[in-house]
C-alpha positions as CSV (number, residue, x, y, z in Angstrom):
1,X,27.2,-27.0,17.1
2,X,28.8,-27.4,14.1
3,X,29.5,-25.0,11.0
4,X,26.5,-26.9,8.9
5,X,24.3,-26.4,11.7
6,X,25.1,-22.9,12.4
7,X,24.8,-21.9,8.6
8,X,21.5,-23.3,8.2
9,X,20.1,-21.8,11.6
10,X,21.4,-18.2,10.2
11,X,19.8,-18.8,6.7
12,X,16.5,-19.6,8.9
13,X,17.0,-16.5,10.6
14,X,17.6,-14.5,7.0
15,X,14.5,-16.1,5.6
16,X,12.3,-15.2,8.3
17,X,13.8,-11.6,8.6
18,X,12.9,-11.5,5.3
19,X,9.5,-12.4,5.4
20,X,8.4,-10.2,7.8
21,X,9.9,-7.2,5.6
22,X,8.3,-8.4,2.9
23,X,4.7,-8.9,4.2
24,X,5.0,-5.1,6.1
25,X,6.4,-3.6,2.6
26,X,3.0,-5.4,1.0
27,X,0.7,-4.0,4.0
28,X,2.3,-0.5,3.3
29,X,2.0,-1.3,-0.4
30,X,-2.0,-2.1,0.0
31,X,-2.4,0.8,2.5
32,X,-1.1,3.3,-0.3
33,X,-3.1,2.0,-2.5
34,X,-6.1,1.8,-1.2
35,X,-5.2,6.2,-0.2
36,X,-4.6,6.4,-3.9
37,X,-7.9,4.9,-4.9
38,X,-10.0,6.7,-2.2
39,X,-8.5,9.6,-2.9
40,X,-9.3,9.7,-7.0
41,X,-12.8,8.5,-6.4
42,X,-13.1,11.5,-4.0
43,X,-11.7,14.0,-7.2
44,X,-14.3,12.2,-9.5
45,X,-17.5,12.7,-7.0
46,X,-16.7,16.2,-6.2
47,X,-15.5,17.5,-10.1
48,X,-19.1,18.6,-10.6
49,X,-19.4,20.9,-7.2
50,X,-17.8,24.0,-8.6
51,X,-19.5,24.0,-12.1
52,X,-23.0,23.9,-10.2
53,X,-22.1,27.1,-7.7
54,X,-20.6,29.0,-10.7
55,X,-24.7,29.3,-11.9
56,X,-24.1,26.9,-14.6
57,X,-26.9,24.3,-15.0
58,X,-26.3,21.0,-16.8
59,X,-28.8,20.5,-19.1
């Protein structure tokens, strides 16, 4: 093997290493998001709750 070969078989390995992080930072990414989101639409469907069993009535 020479030191061309080598040096491009290494910069393969970087790449793919690379890749992989990448897309599991982006899954991570996406997962938190999607926490985030669930998670605020949960806080907006429940805001009302406590003003109705205080005896207040929306008119």
């Amino acid at each position: 093997m020479d030191l061309h070969h080598t040096m491009e078989h290494e910069r393969h390995n970087i790449k793919h290493e690379v890749n992989i992080l990448v897309k599991a930072y982006k899954e991570h990414i996406d997962m938190l998001k999607n926490r985030i989101y669930d998670e605020e639409k949960n806080e907006n469907s429940t805001i009302w709750i406590p003003l109705l069993s205080d005896g207040f009535y929306v008119d």
